[in-house]
C-alpha positions, -999 to 999 in steps of 0.1 A, spaced: 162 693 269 132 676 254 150 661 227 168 640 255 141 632 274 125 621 245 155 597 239 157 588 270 121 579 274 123 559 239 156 540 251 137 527 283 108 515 264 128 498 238 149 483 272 115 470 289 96 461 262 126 435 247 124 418 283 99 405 300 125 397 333 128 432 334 94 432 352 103 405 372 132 411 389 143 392 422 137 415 455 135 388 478 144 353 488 118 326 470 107 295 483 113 260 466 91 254 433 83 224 413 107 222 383 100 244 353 91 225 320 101 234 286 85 240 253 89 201 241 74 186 276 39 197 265 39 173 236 62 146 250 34 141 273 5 143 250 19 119 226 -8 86 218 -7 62 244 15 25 234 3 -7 224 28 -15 255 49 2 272 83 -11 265 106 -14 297 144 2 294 173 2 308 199 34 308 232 26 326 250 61 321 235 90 301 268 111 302 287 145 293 309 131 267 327 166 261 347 172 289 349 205 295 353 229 322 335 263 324 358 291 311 367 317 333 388 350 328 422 348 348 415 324 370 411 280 368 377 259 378 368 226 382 331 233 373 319 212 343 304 232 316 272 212 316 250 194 344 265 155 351 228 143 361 217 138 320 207 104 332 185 114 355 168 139 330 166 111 303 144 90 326 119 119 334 113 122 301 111 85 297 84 87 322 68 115 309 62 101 273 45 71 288 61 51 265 87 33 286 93 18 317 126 28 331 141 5 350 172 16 376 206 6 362 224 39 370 234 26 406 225 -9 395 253 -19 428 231 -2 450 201 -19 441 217 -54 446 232 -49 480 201 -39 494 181 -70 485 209 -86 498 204 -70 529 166 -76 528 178 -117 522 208 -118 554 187 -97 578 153 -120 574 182 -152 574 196 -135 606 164 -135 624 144 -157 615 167 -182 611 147 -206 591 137 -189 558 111 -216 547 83 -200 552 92 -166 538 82 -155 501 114 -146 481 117 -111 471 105 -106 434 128 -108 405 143 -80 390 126 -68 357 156 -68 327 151 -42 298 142 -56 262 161 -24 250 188 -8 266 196 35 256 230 51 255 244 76 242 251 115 258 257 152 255 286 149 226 296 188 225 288 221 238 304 245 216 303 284 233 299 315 214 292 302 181 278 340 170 281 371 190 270 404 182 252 433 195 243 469 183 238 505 203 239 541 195 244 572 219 239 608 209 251 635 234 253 612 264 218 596 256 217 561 245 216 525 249 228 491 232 222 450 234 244 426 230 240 385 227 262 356 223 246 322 212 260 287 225 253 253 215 244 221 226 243 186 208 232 149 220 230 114 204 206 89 221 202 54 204 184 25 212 203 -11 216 185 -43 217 195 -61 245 183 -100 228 209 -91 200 230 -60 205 217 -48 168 212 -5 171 174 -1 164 175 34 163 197 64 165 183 99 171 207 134 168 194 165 186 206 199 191 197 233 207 209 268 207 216 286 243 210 323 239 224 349 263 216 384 263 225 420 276 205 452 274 210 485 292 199 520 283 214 552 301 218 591 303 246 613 313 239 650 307 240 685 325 205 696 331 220 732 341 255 745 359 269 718 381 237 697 377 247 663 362 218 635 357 234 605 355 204 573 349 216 539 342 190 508 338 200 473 320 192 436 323 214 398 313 196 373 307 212 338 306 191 306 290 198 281 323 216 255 303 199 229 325 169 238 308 186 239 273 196 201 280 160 191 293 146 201 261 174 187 235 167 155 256 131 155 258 135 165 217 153 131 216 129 107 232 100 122 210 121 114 181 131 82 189 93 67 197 79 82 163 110 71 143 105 36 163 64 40 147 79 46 116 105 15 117 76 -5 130 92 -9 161 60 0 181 30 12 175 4 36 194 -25 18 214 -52 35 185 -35 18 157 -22 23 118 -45 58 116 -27 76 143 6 59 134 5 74 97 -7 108 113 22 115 137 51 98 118 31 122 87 36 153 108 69 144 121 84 142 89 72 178 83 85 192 108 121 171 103 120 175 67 120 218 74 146 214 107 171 192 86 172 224 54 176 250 83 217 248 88 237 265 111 229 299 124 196 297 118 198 293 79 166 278 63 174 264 29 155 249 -1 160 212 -16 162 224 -49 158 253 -73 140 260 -111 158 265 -138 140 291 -154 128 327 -143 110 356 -152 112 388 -134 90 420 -139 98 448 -118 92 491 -115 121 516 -108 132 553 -105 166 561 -125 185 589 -119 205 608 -148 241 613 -143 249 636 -170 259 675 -175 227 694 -149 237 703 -116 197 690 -107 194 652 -103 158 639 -99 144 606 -101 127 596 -128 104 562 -135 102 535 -151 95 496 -153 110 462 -170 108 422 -178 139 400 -176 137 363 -186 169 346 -170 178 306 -180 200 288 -150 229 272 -161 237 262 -121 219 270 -90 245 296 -89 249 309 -123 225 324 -148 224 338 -180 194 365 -194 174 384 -214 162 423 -200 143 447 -213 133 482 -198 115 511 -200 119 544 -186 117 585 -186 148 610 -172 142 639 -157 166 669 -142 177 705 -144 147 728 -146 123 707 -171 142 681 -187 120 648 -196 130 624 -221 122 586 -226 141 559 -231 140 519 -239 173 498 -230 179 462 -235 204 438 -221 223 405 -219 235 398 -185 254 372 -167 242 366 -130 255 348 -99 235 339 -73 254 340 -39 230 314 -14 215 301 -42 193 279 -15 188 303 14 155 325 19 175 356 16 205 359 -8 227 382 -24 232 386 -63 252 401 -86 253 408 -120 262 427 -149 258 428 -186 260 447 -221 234 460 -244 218 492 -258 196 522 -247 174 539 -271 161 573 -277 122 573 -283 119 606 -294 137 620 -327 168 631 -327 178 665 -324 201 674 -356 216 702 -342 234 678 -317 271 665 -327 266 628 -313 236 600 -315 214 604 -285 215 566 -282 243 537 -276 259 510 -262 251 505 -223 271 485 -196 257 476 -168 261 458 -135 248 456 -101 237 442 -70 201 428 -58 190 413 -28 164 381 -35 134 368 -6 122 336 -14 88 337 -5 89 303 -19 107 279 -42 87 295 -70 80 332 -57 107 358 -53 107 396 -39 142 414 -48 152 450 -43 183 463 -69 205 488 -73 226 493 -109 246 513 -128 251 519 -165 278 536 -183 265 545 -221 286 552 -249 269 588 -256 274 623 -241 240 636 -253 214 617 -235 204 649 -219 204 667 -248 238 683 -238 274 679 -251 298 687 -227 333 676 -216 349 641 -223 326 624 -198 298 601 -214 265 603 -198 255 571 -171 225 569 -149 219 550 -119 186 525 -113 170 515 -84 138 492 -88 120 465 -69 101 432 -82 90 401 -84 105 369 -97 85 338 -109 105 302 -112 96 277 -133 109 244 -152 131 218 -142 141 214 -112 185 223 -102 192 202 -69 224 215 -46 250 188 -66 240 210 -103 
């Protein structure tokens, strides 16, 4: 019983402590509250102040993708995204400071009522001489289009649980997606100044955590907690816009199409930072997937391990042991090297022997350009006893060794690797342990973890 109650305490932890709505949940009726912002709104409006702010124009901001929201047996006519884009691209306008938005969305409206305002002071005043004439309209100097080009749903689902004797819980998520263009049009010439492509991830989630047990005869405890949480997809849209605007006024700096009010100092500062932070967004691809520009061509590897002899005792143990491996990268994928290892056996009731081994081996790297990647190998080469051989034994204690494996590489950074591997080698001999016996020749297994240093020229992603 206190084995489930542990579990059952655990799975409610892990529940509240992955949600922070959990703690939050609605129990009454709320009152109207001043929009929420998003993470992007802090810096849209902190941004330098303009030389000028530059007055625009945006006629229809739109939801180019046309589609409904998808529901199980049954048809609706709800759009899958908000229609009012336009009105959240002028906020934002606003917010930067930047801009001056002037109202072209219901541009119709506008006009009728100042004609209004012109036949009702005609109407009764009759003689409009001495009236002032209403103030021009302001016209933009730039005009922006563009919308919300896709929204593409479940682009990665997943989830995991586990349940053990009616006690468990399990998560699951499902990530959408969201993509806008926004460009900037000169209204003196029609030339495109600028073009700006944005996208952000909507993330939905599930958790719930229960327990179904008898607790004695014709007891049953029965507990069920969980929480969904949706990303409102308004917000998603507000920040993927607000994204936008930021890049378009520091790619407008950069282009020389403005500049802040504190001149070339602050220009060179934020466009400097900007192209950071683009430089790292544009090598991250879908699904999250940072990659590098480039790889080296050369790399050394040192690295510690514990084998494990395969041979004729019915005790396995692990043993120790440690190597270097120079490897010279005919592609970013494909590599070709040099490894040499050191390393003692031991098993059965006192068995220790050591050994040296060395190698040519043929790698592939799978994501050559990710942070974390697969790689496989394998290769041919030779193990050798250090100690001397026993005569009384009918075959050489050393010879020929194949070997392949798997590793799994972290790029710390383009130079700096961390991998984990896991091999095994089939020798040529039945008397690595000393022992004849059978038609089976002796293999051992090794599992080791290192480092990796790169170095040389540098392999871009068309090598």
């Amino acid at each position: 019983m206190k084995l489930y109650r542990s579990s059952l305490v655990l799975g409610l932890l892990l529940l509240l402590s992955g949600c922070g709505t959990y703690f939050n949940q609605p129990l009454a009726p709320t009152e109207a509250r001043i929009g929420e912002t998003t993470a992007k709104s802090y810096y849209l409006k902190n941004l330098p102040l303009p030389k000028e702010p530059i007055v625009v124009g945006v006629y229809n901001f739109k939801d180019q993708t046309g589609q409904y929201k998808s529901v199980e047996n049954a048809s609706t006519f709800s759009t899958a995204v908000p229609q009012g884009a336009t009105t959240m691209l002028i906020k934002a306008l606003e917010d930067s400071k930047w801009f001056t938005p002037i109202e072209r969305e219901n541009l119709s409206n506008l006009l009728n009522e100042r004609n209004i305002i012109r036949s009702t002071r005609q109407e009764y005043t009759g003689d409009q001489s001495g009236q002032p004439n209403l103030p021009p309209l302001l016209y933009a100097g730039i005009l922006l289009e563009g919308g919300i080009i896709s929204y593409d749903t479940n682009i990665i689902t997943g989830g995991y649980g586990a349940r053990y004797f009616g006690t468990g819980g399990s998560t699951q998520y499902r990530q959408d997606r969201i993509t806008i263009y926004l460009r900037a049009v000169s209204t003196s010439n029609g030339k495109i100044l600028k073009t700006v492509y944005v996208s952000k991830t909507i993330l939905s989630q599930a958790l719930d955590a229960s327990l179904f047990k008898y607790v004695k005869f014709q007891r049953l405890l029965e507990v069920e907690t969980g929480i969904t949480k949706n990303e409102p997809i308004q917000l998603a849209i507000q920040n993927a816009i607000e994204n936008a605007v930021e890049s378009l006024i520091i790619e407008g700096i950069q282009d020389n199409l403005w500049s802040t009010n504190e001149g070339s100092a602050v220009n060179d500062s934020i466009v400097s930072l900007y192209n950071q932070r683009k430089l790292e967004e544009e090598s991250t691809l879908l699904y999250n997937r940072k990659q590098a520009s480039h790889v080296l061509k050369n790399s050394i590897g040192i690295y510690g391990g514990s084998p494990v002899l395969n041979a004729d005792f019915s005790k396995k143990s692990l043993g120790a042991g440690g190597g270097i491996k120079y490897s010279r990268f005919l592609s970013p994928k494909i590599d070709i090297g040099l490894k040499g290892d050191y390393f003692y056996f031991t098993g059965g009731q006192n068995f220790y022997k050591e050994y040296m081994s060395g190698n040519i081996q043929l790698g592939y790297t799978i994501l050559p350009f990710d942070d974390l990647t697969p790689y496989i190998y394998g290769g041919i080469g030779g193990i050798f006893d250090l100690r001397s051989p026993d005569p009384s034994l009918t075959e050489d204690t050393s010879g020929l060794n194949l070997q392949y494996g798997l590793s799994l590489k972290y790029n710390i950074n383009p130079r700096l690797s961390l991998f984990v591997n896991a091999e095994n080698n089939h020798t040529t001999s039945d008397a690595i342990d000393d022992v004849v016996n059978g038609k089976r020749d002796d293999f051992y297994y090794n599992f080791s973890i290192g480092l990796e240093w790169r170095f040389g020229k540098n392999m871009n992603k068309r090598n």
